[in-house]
N, C-alpha and C positions, 0 to 999 in steps of 0.2 A: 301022202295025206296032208290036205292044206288045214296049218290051225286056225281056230276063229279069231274074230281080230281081238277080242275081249278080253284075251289071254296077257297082249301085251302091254293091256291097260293097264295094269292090276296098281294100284295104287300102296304106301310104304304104311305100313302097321304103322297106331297112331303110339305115340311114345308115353308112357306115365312118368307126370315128373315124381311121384312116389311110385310105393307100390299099390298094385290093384287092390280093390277090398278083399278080404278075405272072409266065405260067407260058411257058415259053421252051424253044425246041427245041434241040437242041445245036449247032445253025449261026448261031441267032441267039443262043444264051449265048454263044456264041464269037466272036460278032464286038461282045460290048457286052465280055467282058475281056479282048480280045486274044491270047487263043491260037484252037489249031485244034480244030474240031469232034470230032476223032479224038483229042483231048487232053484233050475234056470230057468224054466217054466214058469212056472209062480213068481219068480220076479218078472218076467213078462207080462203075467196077467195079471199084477198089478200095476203093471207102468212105471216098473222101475230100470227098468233095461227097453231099448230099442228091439222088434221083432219083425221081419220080412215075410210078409205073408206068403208063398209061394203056389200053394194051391190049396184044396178045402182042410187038408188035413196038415199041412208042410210047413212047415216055419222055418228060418234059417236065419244067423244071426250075425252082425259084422263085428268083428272081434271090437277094431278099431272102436266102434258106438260103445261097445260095451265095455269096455274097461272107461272112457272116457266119463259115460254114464254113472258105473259105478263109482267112479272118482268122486262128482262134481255132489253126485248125490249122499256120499257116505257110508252107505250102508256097510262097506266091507272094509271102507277105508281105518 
């Protein structure tokens, strides 16, 4: 069995000079900074943290935004 030629194309994973983002649901953001799920919410919906919309109901969060976020802004600093 002859392989297709496509196979030997296959080009090198592209490298991250960091690491990748890390995208995080509001129960697992909330349990890497210590508040509650319904805490991480609400700072969402008020624009105080960064949120990924994913689908109608989905949100996911990038850690990295969100600590940066809450830095710059204070709230927990």
């Amino acid at each position: 069995m002859v392989r297709p030629r496509f196979f030997n194309r296959r080009k090198p994973m592209k490298e991250f000079s960091q690491s990748p983002p890390l995208f995080l649901t509001a129960r697992q953001l909330a349990e890497r900074i210590g508040i509650s799920a319904g805490q991480v919410r609400a700072l969402a919906r008020e624009g105080r943290i960064p949120e990924i919309v994913v689908g109608k109901n989905t949100r996911r969060y990038d850690l990295d935004a969100v600590i940066a976020a809450l830095k710059t802004k204070s709230h927990f600093a």
